[in-house]
mmCIF file of the N, C-alpha and C atoms, coordinates in Angstrom:
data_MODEL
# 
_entry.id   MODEL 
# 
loop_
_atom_site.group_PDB 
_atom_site.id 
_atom_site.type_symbol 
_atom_site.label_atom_id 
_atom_site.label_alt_id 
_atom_site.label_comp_id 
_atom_site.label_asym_id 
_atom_site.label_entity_id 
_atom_site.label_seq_id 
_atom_site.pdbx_PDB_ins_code 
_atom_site.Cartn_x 
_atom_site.Cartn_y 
_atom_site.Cartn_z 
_atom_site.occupancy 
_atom_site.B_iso_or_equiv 
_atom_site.pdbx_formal_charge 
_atom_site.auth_seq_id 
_atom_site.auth_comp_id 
_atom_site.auth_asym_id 
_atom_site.auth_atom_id 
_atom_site.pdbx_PDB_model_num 
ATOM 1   N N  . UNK A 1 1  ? 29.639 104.772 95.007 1.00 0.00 ? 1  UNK A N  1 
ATOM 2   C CA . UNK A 1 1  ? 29.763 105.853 94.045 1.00 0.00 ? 1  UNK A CA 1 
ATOM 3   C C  . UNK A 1 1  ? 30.977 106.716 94.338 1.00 0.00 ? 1  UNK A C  1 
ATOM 4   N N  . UNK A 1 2  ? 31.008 106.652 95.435 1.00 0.00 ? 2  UNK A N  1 
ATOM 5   C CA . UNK A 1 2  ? 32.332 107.859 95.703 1.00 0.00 ? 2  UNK A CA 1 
ATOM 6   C C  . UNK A 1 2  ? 33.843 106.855 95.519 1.00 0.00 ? 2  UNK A C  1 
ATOM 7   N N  . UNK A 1 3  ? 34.112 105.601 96.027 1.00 0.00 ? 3  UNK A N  1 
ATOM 8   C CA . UNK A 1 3  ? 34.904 105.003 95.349 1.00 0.00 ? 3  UNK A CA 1 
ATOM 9   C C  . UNK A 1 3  ? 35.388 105.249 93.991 1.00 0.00 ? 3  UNK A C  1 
ATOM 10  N N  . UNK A 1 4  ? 33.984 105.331 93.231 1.00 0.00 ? 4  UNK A N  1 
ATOM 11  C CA . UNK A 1 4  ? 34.403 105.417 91.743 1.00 0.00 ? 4  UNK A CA 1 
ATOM 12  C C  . UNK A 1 4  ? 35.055 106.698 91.393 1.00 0.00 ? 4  UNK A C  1 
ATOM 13  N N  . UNK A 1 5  ? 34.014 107.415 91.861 1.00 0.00 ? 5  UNK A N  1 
ATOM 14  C CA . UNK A 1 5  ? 34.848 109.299 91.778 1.00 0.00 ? 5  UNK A CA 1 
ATOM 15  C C  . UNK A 1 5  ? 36.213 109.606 91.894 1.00 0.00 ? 5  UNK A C  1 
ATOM 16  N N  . UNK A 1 6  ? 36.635 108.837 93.290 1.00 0.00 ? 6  UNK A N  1 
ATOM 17  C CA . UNK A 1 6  ? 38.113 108.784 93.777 1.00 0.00 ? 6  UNK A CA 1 
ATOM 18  C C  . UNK A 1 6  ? 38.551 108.338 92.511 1.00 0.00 ? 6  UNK A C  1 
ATOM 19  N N  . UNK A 1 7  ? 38.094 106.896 92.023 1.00 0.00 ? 7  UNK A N  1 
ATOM 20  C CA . UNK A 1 7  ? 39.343 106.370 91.104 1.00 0.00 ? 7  UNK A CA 1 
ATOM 21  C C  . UNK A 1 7  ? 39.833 107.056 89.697 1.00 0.00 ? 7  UNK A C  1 
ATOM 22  N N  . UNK A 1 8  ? 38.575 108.159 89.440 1.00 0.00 ? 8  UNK A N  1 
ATOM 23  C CA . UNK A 1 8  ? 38.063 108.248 88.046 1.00 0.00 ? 8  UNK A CA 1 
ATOM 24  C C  . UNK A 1 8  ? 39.219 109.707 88.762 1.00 0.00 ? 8  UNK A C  1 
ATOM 25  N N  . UNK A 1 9  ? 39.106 110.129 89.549 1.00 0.00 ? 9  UNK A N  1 
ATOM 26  C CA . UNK A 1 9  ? 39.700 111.515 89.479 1.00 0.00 ? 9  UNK A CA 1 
ATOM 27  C C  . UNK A 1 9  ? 41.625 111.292 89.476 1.00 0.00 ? 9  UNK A C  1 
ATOM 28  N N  . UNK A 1 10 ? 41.346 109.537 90.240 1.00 0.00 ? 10 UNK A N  1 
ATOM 29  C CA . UNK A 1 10 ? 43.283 109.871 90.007 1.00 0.00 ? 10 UNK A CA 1 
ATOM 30  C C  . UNK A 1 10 ? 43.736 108.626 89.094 1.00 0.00 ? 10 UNK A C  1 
ATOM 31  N N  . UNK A 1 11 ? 42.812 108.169 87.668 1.00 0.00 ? 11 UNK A N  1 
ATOM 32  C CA . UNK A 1 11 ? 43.378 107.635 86.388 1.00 0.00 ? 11 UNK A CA 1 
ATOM 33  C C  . UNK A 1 11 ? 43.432 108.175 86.096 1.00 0.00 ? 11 UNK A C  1 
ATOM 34  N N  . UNK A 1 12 ? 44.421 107.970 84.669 1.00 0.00 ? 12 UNK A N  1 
ATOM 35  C CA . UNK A 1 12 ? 45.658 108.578 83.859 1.00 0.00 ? 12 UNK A CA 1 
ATOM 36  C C  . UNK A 1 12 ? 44.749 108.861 82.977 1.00 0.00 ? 12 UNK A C  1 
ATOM 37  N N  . UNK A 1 13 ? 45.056 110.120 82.072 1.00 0.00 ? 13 UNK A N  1 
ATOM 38  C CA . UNK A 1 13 ? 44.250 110.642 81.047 1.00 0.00 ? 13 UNK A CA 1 
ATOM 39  C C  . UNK A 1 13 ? 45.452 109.909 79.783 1.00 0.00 ? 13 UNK A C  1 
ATOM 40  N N  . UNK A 1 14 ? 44.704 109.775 78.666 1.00 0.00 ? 14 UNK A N  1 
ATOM 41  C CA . UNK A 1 14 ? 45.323 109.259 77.328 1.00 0.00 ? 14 UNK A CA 1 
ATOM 42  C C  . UNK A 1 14 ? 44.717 109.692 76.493 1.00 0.00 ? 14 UNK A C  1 
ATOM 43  N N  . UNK A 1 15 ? 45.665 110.840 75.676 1.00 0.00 ? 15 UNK A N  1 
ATOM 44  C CA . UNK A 1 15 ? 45.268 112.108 74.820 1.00 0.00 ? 15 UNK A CA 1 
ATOM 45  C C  . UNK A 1 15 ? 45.404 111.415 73.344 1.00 0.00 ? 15 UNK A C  1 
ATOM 46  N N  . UNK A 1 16 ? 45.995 110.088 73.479 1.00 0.00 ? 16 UNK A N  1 
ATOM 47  C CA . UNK A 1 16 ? 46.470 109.844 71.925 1.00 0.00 ? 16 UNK A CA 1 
ATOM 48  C C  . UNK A 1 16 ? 45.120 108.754 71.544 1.00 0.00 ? 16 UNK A C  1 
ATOM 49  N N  . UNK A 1 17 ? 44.431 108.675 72.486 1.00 0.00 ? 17 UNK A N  1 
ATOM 50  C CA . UNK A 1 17 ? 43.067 107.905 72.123 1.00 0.00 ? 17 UNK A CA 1 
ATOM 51  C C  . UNK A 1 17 ? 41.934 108.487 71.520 1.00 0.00 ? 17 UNK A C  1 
ATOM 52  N N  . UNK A 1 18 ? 42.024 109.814 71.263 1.00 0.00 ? 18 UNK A N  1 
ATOM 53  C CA . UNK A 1 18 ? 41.374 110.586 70.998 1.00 0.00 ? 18 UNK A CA 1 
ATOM 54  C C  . UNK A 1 18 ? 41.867 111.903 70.051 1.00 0.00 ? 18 UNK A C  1 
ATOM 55  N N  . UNK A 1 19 ? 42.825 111.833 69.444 1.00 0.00 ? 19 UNK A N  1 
ATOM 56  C CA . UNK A 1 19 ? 43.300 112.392 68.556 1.00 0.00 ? 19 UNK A CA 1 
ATOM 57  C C  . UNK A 1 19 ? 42.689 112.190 67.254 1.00 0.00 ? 19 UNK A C  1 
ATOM 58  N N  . UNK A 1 20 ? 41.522 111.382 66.972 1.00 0.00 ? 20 UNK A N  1 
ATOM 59  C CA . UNK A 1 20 ? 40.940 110.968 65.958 1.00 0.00 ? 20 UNK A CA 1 
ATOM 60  C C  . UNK A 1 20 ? 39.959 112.237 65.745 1.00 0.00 ? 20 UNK A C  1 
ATOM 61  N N  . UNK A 1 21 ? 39.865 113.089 66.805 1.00 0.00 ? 21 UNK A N  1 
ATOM 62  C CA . UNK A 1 21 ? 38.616 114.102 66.841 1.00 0.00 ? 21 UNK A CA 1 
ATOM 63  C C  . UNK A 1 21 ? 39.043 115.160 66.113 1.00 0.00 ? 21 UNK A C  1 
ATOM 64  N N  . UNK A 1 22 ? 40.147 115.252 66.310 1.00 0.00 ? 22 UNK A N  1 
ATOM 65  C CA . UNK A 1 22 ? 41.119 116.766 65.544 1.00 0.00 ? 22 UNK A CA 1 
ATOM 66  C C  . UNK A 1 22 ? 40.277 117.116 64.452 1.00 0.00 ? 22 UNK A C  1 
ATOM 67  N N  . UNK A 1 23 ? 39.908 118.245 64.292 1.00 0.00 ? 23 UNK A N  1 
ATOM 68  C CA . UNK A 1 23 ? 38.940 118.313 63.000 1.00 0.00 ? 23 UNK A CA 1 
ATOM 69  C C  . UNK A 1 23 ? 37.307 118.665 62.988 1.00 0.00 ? 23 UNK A C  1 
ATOM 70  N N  . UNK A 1 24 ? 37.158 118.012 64.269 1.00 0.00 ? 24 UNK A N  1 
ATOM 71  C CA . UNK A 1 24 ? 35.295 117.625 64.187 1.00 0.00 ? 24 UNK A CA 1 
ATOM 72  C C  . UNK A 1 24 ? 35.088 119.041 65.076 1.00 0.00 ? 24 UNK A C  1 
ATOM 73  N N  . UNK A 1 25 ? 34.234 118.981 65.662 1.00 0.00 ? 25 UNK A N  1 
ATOM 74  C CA . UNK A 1 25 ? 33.223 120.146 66.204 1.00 0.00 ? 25 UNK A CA 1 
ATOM 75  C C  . UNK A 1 25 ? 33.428 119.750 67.562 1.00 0.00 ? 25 UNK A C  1 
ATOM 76  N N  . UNK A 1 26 ? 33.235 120.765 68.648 1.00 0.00 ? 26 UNK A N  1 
ATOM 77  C CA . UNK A 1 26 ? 34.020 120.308 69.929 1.00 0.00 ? 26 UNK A CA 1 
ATOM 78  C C  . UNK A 1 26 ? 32.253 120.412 70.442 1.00 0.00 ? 26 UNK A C  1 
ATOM 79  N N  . UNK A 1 27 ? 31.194 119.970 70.255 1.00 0.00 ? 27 UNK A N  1 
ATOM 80  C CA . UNK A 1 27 ? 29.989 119.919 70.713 1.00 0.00 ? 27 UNK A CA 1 
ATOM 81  C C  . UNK A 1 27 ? 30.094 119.109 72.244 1.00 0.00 ? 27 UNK A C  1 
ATOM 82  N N  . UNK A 1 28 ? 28.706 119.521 72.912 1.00 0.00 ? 28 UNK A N  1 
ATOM 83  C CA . UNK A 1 28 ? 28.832 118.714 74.095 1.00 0.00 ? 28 UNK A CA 1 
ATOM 84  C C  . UNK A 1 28 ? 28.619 116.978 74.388 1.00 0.00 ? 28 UNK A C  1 
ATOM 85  N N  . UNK A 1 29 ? 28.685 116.388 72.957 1.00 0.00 ? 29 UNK A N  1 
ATOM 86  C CA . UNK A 1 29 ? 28.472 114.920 73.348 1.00 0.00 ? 29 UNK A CA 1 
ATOM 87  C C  . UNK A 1 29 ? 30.135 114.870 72.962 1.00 0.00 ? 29 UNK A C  1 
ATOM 88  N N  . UNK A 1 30 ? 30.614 115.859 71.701 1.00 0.00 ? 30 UNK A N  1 
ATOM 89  C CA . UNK A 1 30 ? 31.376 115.186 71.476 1.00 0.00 ? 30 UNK A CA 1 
ATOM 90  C C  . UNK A 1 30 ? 32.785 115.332 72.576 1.00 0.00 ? 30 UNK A C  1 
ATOM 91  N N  . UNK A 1 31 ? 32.934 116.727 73.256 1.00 0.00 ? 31 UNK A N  1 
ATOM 92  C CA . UNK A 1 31 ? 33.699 116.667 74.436 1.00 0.00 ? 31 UNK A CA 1 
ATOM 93  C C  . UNK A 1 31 ? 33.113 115.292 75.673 1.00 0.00 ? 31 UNK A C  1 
ATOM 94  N N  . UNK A 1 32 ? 32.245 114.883 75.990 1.00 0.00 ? 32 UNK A N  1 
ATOM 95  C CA . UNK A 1 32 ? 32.187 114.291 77.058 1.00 0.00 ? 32 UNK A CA 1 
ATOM 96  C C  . UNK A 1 32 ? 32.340 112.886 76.529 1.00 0.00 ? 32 UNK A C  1 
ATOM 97  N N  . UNK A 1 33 ? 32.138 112.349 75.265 1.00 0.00 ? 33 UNK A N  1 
ATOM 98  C CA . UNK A 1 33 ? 32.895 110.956 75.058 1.00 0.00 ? 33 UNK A CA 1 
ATOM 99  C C  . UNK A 1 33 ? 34.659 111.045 75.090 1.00 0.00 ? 33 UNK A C  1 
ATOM 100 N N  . UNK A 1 34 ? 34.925 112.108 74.405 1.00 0.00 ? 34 UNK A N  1 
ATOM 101 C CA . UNK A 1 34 ? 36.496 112.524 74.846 1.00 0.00 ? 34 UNK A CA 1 
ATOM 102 C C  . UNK A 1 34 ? 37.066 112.427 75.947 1.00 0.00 ? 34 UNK A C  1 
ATOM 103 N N  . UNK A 1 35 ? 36.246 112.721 77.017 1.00 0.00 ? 35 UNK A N  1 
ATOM 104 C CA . UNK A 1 35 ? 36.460 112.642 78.340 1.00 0.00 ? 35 UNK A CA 1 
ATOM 105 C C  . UNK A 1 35 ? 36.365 110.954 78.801 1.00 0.00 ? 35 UNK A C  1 
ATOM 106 N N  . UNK A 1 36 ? 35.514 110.385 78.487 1.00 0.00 ? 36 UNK A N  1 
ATOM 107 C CA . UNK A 1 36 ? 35.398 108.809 78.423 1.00 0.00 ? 36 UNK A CA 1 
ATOM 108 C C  . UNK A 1 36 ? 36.361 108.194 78.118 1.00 0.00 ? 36 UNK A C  1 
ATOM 109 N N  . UNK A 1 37 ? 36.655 108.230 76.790 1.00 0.00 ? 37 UNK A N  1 
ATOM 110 C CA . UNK A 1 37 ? 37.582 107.694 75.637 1.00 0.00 ? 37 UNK A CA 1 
ATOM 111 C C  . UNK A 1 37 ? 38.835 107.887 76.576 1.00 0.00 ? 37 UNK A C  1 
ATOM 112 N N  . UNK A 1 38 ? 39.364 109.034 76.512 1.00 0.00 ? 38 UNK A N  1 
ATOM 113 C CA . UNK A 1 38 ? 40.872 109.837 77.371 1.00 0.00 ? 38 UNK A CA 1 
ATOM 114 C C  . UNK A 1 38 ? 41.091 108.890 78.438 1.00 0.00 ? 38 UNK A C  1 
ATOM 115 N N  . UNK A 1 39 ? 39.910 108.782 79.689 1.00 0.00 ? 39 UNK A N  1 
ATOM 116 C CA . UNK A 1 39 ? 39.710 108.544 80.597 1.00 0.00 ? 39 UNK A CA 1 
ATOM 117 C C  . UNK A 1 39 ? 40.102 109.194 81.904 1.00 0.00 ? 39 UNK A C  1 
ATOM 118 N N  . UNK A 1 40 ? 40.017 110.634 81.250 1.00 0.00 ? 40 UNK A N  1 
ATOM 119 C CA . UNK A 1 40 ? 40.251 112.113 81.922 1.00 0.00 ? 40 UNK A CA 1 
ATOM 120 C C  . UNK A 1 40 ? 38.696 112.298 82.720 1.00 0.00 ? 40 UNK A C  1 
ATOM 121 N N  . UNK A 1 41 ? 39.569 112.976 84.104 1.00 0.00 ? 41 UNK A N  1 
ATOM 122 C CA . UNK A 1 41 ? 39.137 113.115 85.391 1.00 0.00 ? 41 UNK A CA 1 
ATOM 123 C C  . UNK A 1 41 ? 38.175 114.769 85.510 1.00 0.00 ? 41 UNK A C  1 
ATOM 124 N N  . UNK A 1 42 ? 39.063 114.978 84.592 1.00 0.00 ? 42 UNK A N  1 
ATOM 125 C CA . UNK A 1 42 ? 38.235 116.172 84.003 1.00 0.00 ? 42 UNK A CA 1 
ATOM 126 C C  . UNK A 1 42 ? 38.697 117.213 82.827 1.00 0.00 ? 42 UNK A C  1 
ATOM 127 N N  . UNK A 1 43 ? 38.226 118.239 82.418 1.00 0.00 ? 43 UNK A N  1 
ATOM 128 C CA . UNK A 1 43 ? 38.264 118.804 81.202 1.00 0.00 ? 43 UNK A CA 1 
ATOM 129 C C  . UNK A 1 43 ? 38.753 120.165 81.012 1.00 0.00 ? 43 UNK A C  1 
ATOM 130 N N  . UNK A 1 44 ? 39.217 121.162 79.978 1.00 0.00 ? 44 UNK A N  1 
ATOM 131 C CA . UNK A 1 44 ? 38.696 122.371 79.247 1.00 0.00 ? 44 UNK A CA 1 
ATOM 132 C C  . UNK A 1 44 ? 38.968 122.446 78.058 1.00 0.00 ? 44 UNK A C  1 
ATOM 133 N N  . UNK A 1 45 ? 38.035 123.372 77.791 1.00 0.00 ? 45 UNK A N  1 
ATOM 134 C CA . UNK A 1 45 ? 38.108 123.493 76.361 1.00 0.00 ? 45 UNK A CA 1 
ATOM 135 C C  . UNK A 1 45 ? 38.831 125.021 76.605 1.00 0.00 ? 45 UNK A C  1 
ATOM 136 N N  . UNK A 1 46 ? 40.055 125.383 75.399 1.00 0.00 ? 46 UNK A N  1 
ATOM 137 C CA . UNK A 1 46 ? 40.690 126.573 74.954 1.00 0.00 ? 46 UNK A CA 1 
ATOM 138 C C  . UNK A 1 46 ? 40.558 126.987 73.805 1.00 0.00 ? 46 UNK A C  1 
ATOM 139 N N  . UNK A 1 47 ? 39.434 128.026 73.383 1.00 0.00 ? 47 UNK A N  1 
ATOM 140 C CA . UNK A 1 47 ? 39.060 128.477 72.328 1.00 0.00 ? 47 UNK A CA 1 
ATOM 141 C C  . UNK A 1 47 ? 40.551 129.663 71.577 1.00 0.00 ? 47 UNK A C  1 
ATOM 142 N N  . UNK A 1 48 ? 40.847 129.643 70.981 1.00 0.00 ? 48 UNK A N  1 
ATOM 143 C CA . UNK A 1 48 ? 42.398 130.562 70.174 1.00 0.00 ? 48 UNK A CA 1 
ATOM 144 C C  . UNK A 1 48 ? 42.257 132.061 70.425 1.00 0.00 ? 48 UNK A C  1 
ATOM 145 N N  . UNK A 1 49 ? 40.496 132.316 70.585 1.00 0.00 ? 49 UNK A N  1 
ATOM 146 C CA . UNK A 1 49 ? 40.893 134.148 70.111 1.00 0.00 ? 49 UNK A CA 1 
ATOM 147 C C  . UNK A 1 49 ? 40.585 134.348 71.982 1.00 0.00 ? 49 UNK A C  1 
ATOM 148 N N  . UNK A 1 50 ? 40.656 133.553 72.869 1.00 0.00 ? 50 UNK A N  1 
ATOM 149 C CA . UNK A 1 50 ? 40.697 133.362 74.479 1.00 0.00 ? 50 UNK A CA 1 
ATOM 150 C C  . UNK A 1 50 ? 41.825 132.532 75.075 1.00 0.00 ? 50 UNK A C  1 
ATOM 151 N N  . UNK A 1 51 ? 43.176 132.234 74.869 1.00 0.00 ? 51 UNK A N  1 
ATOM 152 C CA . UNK A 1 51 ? 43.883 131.638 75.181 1.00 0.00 ? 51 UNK A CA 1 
ATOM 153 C C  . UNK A 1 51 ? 44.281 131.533 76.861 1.00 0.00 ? 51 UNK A C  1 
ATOM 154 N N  . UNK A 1 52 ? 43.803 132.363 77.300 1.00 0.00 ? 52 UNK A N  1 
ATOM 155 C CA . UNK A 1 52 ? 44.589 132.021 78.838 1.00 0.00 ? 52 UNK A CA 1 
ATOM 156 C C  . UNK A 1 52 ? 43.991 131.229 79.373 1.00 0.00 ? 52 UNK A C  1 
ATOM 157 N N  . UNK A 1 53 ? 44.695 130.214 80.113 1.00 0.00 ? 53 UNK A N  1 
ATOM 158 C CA . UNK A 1 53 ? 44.720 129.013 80.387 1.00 0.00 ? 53 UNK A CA 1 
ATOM 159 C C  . UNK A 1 53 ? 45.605 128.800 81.997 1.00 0.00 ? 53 UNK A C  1 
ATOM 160 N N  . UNK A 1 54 ? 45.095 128.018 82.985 1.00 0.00 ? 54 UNK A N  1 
ATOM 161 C CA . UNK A 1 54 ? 46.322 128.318 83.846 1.00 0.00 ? 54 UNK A CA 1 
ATOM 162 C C  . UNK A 1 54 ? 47.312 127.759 83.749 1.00 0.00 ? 54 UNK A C  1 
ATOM 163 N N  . UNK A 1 55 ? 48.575 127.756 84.360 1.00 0.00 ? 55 UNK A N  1 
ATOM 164 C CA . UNK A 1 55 ? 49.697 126.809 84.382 1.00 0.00 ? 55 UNK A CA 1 
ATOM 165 C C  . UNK A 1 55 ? 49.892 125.708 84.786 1.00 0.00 ? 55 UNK A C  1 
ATOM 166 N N  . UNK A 1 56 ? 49.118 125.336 85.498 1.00 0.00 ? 56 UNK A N  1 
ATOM 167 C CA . UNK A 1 56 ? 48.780 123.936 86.995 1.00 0.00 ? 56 UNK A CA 1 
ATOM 168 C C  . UNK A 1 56 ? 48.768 122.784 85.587 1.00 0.00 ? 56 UNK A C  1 
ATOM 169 N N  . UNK A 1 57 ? 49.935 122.004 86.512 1.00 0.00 ? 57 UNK A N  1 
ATOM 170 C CA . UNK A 1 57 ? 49.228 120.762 85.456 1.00 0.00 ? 57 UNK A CA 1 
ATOM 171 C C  . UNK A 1 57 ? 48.131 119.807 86.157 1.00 0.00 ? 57 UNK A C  1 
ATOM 172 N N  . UNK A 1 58 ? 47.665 119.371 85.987 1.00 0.00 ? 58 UNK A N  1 
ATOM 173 C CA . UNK A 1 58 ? 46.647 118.323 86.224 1.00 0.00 ? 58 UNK A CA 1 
ATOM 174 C C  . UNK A 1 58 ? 47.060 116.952 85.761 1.00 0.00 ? 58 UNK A C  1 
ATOM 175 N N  . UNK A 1 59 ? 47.515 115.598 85.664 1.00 0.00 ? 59 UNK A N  1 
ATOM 176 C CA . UNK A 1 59 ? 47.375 114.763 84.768 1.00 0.00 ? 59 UNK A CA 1 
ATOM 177 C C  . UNK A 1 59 ? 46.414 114.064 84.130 1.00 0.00 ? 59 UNK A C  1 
ATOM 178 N N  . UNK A 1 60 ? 45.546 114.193 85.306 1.00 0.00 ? 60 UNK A N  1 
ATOM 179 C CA . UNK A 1 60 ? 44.210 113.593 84.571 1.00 0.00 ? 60 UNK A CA 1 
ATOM 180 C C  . UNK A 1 60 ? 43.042 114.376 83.637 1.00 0.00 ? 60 UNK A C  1 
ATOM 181 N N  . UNK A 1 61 ? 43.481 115.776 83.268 1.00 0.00 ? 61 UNK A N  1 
ATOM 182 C CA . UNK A 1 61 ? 43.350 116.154 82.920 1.00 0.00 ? 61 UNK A CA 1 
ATOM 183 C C  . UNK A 1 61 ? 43.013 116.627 80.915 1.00 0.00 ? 61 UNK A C  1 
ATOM 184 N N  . UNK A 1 62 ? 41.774 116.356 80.692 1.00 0.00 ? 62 UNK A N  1 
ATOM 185 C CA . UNK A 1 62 ? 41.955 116.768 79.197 1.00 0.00 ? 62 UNK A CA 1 
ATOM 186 C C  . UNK A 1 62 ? 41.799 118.046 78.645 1.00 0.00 ? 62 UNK A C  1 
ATOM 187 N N  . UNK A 1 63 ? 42.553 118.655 78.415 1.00 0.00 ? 63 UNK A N  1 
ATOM 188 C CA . UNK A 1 63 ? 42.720 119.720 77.520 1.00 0.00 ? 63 UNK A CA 1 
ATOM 189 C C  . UNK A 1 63 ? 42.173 120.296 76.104 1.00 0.00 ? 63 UNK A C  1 
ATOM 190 N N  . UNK A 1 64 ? 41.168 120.912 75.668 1.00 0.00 ? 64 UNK A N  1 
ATOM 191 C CA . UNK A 1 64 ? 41.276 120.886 74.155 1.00 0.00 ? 64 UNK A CA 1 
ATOM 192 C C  . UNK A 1 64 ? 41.145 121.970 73.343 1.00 0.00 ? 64 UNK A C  1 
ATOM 193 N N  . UNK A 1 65 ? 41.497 122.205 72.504 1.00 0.00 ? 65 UNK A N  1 
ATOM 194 C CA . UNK A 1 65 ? 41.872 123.429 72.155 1.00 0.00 ? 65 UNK A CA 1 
ATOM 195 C C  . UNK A 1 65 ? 40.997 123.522 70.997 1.00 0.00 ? 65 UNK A C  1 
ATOM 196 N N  . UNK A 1 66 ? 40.512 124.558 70.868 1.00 0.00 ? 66 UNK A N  1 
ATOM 197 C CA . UNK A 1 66 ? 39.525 124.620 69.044 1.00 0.00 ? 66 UNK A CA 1 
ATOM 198 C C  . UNK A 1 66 ? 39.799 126.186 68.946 1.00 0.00 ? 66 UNK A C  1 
ATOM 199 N N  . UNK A 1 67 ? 39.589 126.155 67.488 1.00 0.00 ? 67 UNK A N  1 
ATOM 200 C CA . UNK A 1 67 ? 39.392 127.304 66.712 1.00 0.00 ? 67 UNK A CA 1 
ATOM 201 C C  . UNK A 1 67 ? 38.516 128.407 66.805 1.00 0.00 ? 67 UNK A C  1 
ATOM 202 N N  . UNK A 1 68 ? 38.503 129.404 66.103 1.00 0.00 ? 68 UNK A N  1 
ATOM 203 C CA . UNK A 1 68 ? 37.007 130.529 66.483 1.00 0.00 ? 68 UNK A CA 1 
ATOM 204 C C  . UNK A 1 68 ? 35.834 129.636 65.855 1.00 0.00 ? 68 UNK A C  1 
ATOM 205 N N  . UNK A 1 69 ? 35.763 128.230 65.062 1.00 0.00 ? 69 UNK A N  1 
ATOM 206 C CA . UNK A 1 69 ? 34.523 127.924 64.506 1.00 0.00 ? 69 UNK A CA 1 
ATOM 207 C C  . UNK A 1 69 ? 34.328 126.471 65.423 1.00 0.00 ? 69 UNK A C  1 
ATOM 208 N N  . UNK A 1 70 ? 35.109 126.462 66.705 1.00 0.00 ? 70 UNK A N  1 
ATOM 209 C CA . UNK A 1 70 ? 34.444 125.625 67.654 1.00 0.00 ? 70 UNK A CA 1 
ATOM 210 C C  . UNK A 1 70 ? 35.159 124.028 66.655 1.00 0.00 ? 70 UNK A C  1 
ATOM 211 N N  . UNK A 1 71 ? 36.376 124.378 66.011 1.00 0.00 ? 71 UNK A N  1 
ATOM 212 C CA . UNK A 1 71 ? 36.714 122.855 65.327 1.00 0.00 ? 71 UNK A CA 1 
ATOM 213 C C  . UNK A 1 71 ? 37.681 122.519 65.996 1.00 0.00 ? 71 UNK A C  1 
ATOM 214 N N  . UNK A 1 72 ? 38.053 121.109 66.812 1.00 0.00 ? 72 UNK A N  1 
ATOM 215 C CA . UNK A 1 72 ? 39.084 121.151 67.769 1.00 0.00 ? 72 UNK A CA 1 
ATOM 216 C C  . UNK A 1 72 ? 40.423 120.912 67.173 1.00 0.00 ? 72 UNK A C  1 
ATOM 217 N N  . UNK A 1 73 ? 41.131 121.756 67.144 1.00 0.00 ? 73 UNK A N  1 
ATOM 218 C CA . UNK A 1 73 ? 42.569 121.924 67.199 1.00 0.00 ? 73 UNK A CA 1 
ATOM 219 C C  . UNK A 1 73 ? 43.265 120.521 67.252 1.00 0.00 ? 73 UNK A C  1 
ATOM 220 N N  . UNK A 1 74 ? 43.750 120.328 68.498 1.00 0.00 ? 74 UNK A N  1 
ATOM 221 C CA . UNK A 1 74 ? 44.776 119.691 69.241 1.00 0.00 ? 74 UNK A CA 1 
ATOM 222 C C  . UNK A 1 74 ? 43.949 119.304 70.899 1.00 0.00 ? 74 UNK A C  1 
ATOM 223 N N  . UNK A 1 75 ? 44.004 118.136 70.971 1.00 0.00 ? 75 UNK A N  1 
ATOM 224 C CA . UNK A 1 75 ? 43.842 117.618 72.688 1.00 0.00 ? 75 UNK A CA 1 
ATOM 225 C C  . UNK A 1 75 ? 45.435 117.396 73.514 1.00 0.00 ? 75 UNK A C  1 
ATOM 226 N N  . UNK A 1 76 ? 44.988 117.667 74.621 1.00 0.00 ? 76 UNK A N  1 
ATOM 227 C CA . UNK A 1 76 ? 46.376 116.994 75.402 1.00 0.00 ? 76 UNK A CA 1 
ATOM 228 C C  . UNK A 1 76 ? 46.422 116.908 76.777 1.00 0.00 ? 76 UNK A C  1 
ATOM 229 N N  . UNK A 1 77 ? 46.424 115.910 77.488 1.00 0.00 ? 77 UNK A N  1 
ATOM 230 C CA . UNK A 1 77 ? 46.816 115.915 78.634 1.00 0.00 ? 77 UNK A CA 1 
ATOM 231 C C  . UNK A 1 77 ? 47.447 116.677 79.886 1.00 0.00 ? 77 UNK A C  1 
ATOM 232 N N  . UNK A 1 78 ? 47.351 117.429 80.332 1.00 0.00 ? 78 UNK A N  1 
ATOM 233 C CA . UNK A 1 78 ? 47.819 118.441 80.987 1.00 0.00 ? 78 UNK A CA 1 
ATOM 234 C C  . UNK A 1 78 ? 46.731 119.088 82.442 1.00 0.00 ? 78 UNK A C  1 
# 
């Protein structure tokens, strides 16, 4: 199990696999198949009327950004 953890934490996230979501509702199944799909090591969500965010990049990292009605914006790698 911890093998896997290691590997899962240092593959590459892929934000353009999941750009199909843009639009939908950032609910909790639908962030954690995002996280699948991406094949991101880990996550946040950035709601617009809360923007700070830190600077650190992460690569494995998925990013996602939604609106005040929880509709996701834009994903991205970072």
């Amino acid at each position: 199990m911890l093998i896997g953890t290691i590997a899962q934490a240092n593959a590459a996230c892929n934000a353009s696999l999941v750009q199909n979501l843009v639009g939908t509702t950032a609910t909790f199944n639908t962030v954690n198949n995002a996280i699948q799909t991406a094949g991101a090591g880990s996550t946040r969500v950035i709601e617009e009327s809360n923007p700070i965010m830190t600077k650190d990049f992460v690569p494995n990292r998925l990013t996602i950004f939604t609106d005040l009605n929880n509709k996701i914006k834009s994903l991205a790698c970072n």
